[in-house]
N, C-alpha and C positions, 0 to 999 in steps of 0.2 A: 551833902545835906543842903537843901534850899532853905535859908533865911527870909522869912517876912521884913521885906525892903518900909521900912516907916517913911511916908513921905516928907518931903517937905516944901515950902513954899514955890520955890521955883526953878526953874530949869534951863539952862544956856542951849539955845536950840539956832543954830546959821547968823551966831553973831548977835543975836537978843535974849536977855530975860524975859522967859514968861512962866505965868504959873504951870505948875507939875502937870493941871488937867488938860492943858490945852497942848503941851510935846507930847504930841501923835504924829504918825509916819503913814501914809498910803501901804492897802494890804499890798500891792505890785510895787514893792519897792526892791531892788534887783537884790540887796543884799539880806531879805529875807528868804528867797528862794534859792540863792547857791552861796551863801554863807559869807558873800563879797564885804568884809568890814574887818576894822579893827577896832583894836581897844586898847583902854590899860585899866588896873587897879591898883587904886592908889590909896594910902590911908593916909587920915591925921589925927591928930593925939593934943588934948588941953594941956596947955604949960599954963606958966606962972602969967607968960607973953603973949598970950591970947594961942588962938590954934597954932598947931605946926604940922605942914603936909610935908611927909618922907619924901624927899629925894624926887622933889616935884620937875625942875627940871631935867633930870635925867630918863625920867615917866615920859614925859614931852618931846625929850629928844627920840626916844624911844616906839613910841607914838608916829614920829615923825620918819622914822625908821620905816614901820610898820607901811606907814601911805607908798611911800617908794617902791617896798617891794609887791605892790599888788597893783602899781601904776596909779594909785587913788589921789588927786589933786587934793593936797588937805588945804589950801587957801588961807592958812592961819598960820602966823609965826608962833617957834617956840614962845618969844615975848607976848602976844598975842593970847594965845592959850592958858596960859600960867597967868597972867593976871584976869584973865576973866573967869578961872578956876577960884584965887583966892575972894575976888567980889562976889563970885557965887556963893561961897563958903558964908561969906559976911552979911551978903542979904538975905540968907535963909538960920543969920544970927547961930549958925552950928558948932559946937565948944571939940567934937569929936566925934568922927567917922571915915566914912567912905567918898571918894572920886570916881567916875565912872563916866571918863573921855569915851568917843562913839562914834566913830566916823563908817558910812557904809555909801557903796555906791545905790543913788534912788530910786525914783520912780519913772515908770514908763517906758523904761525898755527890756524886753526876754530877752535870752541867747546869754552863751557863757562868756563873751567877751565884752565885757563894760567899756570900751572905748564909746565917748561920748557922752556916757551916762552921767546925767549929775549927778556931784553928793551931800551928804548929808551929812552935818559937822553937830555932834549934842556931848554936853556938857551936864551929869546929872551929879548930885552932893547928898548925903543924907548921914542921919547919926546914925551908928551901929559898932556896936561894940565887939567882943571878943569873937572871933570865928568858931575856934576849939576853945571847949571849958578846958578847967585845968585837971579835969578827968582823966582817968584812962583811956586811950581812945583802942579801936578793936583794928587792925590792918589787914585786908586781905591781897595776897598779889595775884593778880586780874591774869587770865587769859588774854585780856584785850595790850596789846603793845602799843607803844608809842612811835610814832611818826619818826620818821629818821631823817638825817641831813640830805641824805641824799634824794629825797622824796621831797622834800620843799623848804625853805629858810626856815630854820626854827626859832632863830634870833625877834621873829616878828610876832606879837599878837596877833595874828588870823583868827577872825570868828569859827572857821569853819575849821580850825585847827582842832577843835574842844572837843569834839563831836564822840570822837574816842575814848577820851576821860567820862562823859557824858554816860557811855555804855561801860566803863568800868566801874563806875561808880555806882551803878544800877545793877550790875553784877555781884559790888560787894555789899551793897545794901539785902538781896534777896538772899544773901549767905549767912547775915545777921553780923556786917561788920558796919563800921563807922564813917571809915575811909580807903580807898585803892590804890595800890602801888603797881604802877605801871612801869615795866620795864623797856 
């Protein structure tokens, strides 16, 4: 199920804040045509002590993981990232939500091998609450399988890793379920 992302003021985009409207990407950017990017998802949650993002560093290390196996120069230290995640969080004044690190190879070159290719390092924050209500949820298990170790790292966020949950999920949606359990 797609959630309506709420925006918010602004967005870490190659090392700067700018506002939400102005982080745009070129339609020819390598990583929207073969899936070349990573990511993480990461929450935080309002304490007593102002925000707290879960296991931020280990998102980061993770992250950083992720750039290695796809050869993607991420140019940014874990230290690096992680604090311009929590100043993001702080100048868009957010008490509790989401992180949404984004690194893909850019614009202006085809072909499936990115050697060369800039990338593109963004940084998004936004409030958002619960994923799953505390409803029943309906499960269906998919036709569609999952990617195996021996087919590519699985340890990594790849964009183009989703594509399959993508179609099981749209599977269990037309079946009249909630969510899909992929084997």
């Amino acid at each position: 199920m797609a959630i309506k992302v709420q925006k918010s003021k602004y967005i870490w985009l190659n090392g700067k804040f700018m506002p939400w409207e102005k982080a745009n990407i070129h339609i020819i950017t390598h990583g929207l045509h073969y899936g070349s990017g990573i990511f993480e998802g990461i929450r935080f949650y309002e304490t007593e002590k102002g925000p707290a993002v879960f296991r931020l560093q280990d998102h980061i290390k993770r992250l950083h993981y992720s750039a290695k196996t796809i050869k993607l120069d991420l140019q940014y230290s874990v230290k690096d990232l992680c604090t311009a995640i929590l100043e993001l969080i702080r100048k868009n004044n957010l008490k509790q939500g989401y992180i949404r690190p984004l690194c893909v190879y850019g614009e202006g070159y085809m072909g499936l091998d990115p050697a060369g290719v800039p990338n593109i390092v963004a940084i998004a924050a936004w409030p958002w609450s619960a994923y799953l209500s505390n409803t029943e949820i309906k499960a269906h298990i998919s036709k569609i399988r999952r990617l195996t170790p021996d087919q590519t790292d699985m340890h990594a966020k790849i964009s183009g890793h989703y594509f399959n949950s993508i179609l099981a999920s749209q599977e269990a949606r037309n079946l009249g379920f909630q969510e899909a359990i992929l084997l």
